[in-house]
C-alpha positions in Angstrom: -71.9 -29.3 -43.2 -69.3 -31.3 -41.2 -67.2 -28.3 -40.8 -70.2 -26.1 -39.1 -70.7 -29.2 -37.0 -67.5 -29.1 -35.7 -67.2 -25.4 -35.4 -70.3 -25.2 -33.5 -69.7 -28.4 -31.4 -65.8 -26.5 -30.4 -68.0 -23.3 -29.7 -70.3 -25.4 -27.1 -67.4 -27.1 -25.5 -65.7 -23.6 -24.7 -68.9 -21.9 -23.8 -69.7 -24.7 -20.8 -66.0 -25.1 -19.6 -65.6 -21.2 -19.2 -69.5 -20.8 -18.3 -69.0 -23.3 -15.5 -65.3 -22.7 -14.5 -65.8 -19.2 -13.8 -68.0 -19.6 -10.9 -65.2 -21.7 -9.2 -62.5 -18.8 -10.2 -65.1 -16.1 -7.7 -64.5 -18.3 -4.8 -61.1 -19.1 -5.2 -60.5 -15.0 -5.8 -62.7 -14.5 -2.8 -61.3 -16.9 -0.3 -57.4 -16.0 -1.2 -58.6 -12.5 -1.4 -57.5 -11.9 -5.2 -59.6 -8.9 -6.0 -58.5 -5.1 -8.4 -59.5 -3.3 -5.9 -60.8 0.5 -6.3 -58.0 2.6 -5.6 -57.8 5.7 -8.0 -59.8 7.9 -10.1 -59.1 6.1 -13.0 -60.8 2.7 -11.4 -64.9 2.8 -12.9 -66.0 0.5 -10.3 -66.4 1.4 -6.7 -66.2 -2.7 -4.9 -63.6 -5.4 -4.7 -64.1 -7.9 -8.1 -62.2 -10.8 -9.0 -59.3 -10.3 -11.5 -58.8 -13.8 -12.8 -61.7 -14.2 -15.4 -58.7 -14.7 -18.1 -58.2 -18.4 -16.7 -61.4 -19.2 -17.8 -61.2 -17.7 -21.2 -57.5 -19.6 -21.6 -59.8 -23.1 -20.2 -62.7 -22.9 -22.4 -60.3 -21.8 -25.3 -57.3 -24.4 -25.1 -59.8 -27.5 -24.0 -62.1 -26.5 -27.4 -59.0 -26.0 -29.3 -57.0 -29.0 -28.3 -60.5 -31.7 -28.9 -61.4 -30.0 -32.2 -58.3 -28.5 -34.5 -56.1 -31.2 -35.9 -52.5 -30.3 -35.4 -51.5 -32.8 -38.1 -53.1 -30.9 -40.8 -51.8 -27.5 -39.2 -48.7 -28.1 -37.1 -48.1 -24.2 -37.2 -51.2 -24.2 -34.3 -49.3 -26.8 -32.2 -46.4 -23.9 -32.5 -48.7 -21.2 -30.9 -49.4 -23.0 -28.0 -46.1 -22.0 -26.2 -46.7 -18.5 -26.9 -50.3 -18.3 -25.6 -49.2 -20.1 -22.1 -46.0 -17.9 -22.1 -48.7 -15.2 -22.4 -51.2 -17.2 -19.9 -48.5 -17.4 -17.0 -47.8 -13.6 -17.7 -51.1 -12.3 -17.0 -51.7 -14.3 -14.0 -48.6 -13.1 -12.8 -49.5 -9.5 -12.9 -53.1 -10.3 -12.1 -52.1 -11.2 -8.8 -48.5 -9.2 -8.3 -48.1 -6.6 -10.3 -45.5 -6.6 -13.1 -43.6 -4.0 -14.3 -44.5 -2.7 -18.0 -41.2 -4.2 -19.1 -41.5 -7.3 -17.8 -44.5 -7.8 -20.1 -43.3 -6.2 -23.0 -40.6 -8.7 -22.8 -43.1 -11.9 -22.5 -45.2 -10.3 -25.4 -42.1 -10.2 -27.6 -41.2 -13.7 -26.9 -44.8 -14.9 -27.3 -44.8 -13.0 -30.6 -41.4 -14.4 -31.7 -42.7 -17.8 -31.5 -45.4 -17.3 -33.5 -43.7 -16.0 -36.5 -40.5 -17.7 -36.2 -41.4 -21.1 -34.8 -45.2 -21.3 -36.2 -44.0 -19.5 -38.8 -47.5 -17.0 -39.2 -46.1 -14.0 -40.8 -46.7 -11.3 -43.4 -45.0 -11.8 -46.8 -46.6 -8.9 -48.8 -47.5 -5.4 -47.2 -49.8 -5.8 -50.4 -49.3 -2.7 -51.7 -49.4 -0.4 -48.3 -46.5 2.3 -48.7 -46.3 1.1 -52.0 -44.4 -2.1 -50.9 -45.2 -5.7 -51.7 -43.1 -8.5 -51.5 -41.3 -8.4 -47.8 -37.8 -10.2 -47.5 -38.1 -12.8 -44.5 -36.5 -10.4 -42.2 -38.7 -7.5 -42.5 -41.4 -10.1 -42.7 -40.2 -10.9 -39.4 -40.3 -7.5 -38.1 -43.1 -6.5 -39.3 -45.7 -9.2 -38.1 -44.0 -8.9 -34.4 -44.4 -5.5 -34.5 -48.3 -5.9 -36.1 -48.6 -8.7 -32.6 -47.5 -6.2 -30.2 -50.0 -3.3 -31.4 -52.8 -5.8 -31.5 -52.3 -7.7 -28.6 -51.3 -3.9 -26.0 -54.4 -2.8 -28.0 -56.8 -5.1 -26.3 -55.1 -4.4 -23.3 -56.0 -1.0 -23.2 -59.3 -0.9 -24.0 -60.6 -3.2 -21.2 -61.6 -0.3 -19.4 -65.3 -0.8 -18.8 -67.4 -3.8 -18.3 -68.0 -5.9 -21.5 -65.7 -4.1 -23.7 -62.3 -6.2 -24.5 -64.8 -9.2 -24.3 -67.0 -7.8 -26.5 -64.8 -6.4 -29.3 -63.3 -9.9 -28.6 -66.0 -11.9 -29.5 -66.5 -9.7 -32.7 -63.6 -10.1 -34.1 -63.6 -14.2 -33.3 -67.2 -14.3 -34.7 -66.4 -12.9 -38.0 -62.8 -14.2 -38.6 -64.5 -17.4 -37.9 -66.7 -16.6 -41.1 -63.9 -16.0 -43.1 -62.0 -18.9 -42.3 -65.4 -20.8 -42.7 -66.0 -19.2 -46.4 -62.1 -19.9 -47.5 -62.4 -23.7 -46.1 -59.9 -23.6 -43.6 -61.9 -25.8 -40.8 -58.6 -25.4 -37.9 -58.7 -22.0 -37.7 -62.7 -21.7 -38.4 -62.5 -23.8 -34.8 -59.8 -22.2 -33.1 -61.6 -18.5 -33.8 -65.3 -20.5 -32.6 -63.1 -21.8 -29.7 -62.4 -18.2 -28.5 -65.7 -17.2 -29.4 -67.5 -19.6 -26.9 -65.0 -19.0 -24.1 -65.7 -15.1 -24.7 -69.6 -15.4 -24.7 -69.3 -17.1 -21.1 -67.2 -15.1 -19.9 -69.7 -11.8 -20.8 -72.0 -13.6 -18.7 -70.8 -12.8 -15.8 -68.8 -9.2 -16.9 -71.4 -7.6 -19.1 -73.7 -6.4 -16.7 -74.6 -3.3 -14.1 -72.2 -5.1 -11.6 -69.6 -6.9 -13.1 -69.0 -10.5 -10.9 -65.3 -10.7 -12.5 -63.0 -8.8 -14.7 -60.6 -10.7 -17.9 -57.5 -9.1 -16.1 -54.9 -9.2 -18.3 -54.5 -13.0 -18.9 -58.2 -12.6 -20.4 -57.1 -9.5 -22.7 -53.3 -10.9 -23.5 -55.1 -14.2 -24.5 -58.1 -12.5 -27.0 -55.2 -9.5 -28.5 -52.8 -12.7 -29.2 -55.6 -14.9 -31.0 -56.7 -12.1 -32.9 -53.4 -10.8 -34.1 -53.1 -14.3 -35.2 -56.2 -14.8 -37.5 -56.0 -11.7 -38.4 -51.7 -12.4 -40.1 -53.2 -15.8 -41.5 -56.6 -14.4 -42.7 -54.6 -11.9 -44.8 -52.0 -14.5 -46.2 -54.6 -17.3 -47.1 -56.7 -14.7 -48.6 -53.8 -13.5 -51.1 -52.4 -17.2 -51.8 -56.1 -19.4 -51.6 -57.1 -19.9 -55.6 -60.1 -19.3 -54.0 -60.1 -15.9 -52.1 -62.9 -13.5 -50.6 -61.1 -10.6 -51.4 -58.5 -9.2 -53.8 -55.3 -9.2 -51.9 -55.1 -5.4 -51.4 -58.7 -5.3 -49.9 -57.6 -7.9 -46.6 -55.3 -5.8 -45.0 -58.6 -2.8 -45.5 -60.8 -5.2 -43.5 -58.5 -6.7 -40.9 -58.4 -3.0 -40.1 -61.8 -2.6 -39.8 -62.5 -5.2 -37.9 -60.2 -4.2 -35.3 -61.3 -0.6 -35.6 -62.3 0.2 -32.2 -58.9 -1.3 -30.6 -56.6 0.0 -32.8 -58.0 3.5 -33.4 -58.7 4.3 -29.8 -54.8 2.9 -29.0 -53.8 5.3 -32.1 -55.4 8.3 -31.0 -55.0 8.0 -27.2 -51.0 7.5 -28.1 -51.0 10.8 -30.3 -52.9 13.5 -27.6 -50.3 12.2 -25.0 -47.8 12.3 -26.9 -49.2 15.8 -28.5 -49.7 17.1 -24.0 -45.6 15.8 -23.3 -46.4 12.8 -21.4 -45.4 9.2 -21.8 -47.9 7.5 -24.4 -47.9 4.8 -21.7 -49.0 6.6 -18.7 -52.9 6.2 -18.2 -55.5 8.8 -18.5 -59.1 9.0 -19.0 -59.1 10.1 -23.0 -60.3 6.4 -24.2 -63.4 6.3 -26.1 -65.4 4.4 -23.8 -64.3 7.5 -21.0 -65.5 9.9 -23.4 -69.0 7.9 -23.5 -69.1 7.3 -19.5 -68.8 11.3 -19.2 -72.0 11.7 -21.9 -73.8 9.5 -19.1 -73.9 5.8 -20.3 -73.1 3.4 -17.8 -71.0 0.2 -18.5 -72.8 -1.8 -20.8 -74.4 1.0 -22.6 -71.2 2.3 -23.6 -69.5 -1.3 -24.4 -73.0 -1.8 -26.7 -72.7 1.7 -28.5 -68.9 0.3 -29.7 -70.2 -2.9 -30.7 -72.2 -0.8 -32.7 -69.9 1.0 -34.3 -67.0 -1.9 -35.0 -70.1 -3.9 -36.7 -71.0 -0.3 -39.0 -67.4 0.1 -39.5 -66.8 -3.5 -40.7 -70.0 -2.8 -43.0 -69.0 0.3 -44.5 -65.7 -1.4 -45.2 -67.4 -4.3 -46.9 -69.6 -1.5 -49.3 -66.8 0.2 -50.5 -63.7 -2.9 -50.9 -63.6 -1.8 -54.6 -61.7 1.4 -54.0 -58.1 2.1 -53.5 -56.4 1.1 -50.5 -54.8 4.5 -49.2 -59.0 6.0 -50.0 -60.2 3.3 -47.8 -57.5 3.8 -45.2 -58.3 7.5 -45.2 -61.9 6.6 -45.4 -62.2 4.9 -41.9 -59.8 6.7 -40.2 -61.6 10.1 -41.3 -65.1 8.5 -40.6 -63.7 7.5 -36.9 -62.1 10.6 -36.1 -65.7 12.8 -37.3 -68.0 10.3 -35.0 -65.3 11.1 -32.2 -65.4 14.5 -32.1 -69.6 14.1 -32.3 -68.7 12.3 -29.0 -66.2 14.5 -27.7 -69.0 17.7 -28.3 -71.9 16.8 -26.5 -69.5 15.1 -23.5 -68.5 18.6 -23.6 -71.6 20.4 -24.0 -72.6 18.0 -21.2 -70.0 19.0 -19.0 -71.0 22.5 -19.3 -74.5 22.4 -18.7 -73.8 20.5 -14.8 -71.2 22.8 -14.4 -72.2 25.5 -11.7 -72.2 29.5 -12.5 -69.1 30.9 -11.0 -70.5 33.5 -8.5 -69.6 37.3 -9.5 -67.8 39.4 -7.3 -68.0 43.0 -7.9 -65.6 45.4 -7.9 -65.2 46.8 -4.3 -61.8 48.5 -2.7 -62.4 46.9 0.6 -59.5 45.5 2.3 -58.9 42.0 1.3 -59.5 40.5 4.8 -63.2 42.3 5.1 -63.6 40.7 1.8 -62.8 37.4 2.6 -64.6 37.1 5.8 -67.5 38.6 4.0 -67.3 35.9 1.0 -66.9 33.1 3.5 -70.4 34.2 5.8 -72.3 33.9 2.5 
């Protein structure tokens, strides 16, 4: 009972620092003229919003955080603060100049590097996956920065539309939160209620017909870092607690799924450009929440249909934890790709039917110029 207390009590504090911060982020935006502004087809809004909705996020979270999780009891969290302002001063950066890709791959590798190797959060059993299972300390190493990086450019790819990043965001906090609740491990049953707060505010003022502010990437570098890290310390309590959920093989199986929509649209946006010869970096309009934009949902219709599916997927996942990993694994991902190409079908069929007839011109062996002063008087 004192633990939901304190959860809930951490998810209150975030929710009114970032409910009533925000506000005050619009009209600093506004007055120093801070705005993504709509400058190419790939921009889905059409009016100057503020980019800097990842301060509050970072506020809500951190204050929550820093009044609720004791750092005695878990001095790997105290670690993890340098990464997540390394990552904080990053996104700002680029929310208001621009940096280059490199840059932030750099910071992100930092930021990940003190997690594992200061915090010390890292993988030290692939449990099975590839048929490998105890992981010397430097592939431990490697593997849980690499696991960071995915995670944390995954989230900042999808925010795309209005109410997605958050959204998925707030999933993920919600149930990892749960988990961490259920394997008594009150500091990061906080930390994940801390985010969850900050997040809800924040959709507030994003998940609507007219978005008032967008995370930017401090919002979606913040949430992709916070996840990654339950997510590495779900999976390693759950194998070592006397206590666990799940059997050790399963965690990995439901991490996945409860990053499904993230980490399956970063997967198979990466493969088709790779597949058409262009850089896997290089944006495009093939994301998921595209595909349901061109079927005619608008924002938050689309950002509701994937909370949808990440809830079904983490559902289906739960029903079916007693079969082999690589059946799971081939499970989701077959079960993602088939509801896909549903998606991918009727955008197309949609496509076709507001596609105009081509007018037919017959056959004729007039000269070309009568024909084209003829086509152009019709």
């Amino acid at each position: 009972m004192e633990l939901f207390y304190y959860s809930s009590s951490a998810a209150v504090i975030a929710f009114v620092v970032t409910f009533f911060s925000i506000p005050s982020i619009i009209k600093v935006a506004e007055q120093k003229h801070l705005y993504d502004e709509p400058d190419d087809s790939r921009k889905l809004h059409c009016s100057k919003i503020p980019t800097l909705g990842g301060i509050g996020i970072f506020g809500g979270m951190i204050i929550s955080a820093t009044l609720f999780v004791n750092f005695v009891q878990v001095p790997e969290l105290a670690h993890t603060l340098p990464a997540f302002l390394l990552l904080f001063f990053t996104g700002v950066k680029d929310d208001i100049i621009p940096l280059s890709p490199r840059k932030k791959l750099v910071a992100q590798i930092l930021a990940a590097a003190i997690v594992v190797g200061l915090a010390g959060i890292r993988f030290t059993n692939l449990y099975g996956l590839f048929w490998i299972n105890d992981l010397p300390d430097w592939a431990g190493i490697l593997v849980s920065i690499f696991t960071i990086l995915v995670i944390v450019n995954a989230f900042n790819l999808i925010d795309g539309i209005n109410g997605l990043a958050g959204g998925i965001g707030l999933i993920c906090a919600v149930v990892f939160a749960y988990l961490f609740y259920t394997l008594g491990k009150p500091n990061f049953t906080v930390l994940s209620m801390s985010l969850a707060g900050a997040l809800l505010a924040f959709l507030y003022y994003n998940l609507r017909a007219k978005a008032k502010i967008f995370m930017g990437d401090t919002g979606s570098l913040i949430i992709g870092l916070a996840v990654a890290l339950f997510c590495i310390r779900f999976i390693e309590v759950n194998r070592m607690d006397s206590d666990k959920l799940f059997k050790a093989t399963f965690a990995p199986i439901l991490c996945f799924s409860i990053l499904i929509i993230p980490l399956f649209d970063t997967l198979r946006v990466f493969v088709i450009r790779i597949a058409h010869g262009t850089s896997p970096f290089k944006g495009d309009r093939r994301h998921l929440h595209h595909i349901l934009l061109d079927m005619g949902f608008n924002h938050w219709q689309s950002s509701l249909v994937l909370y949808f599916a990440n809830l079904f997927f983490i559902v289906f996942t739960l029903l079916f934890q007693n079969i082999s990993q690589i059946y799971a694994v081939l499970a989701i991902l077959g079960l993602a790709l088939t509801l896909t190409q549903v998606m991918v079908f009727f955008r197309n069929q949609r496509k076709t039917a507001k596609s105009p007839n081509p007018k037919v011109v017959p056959i004729t062996h007039k000269a070309p110029q009568v024909l084209e002063r003829e086509f152009a008087s019709k």
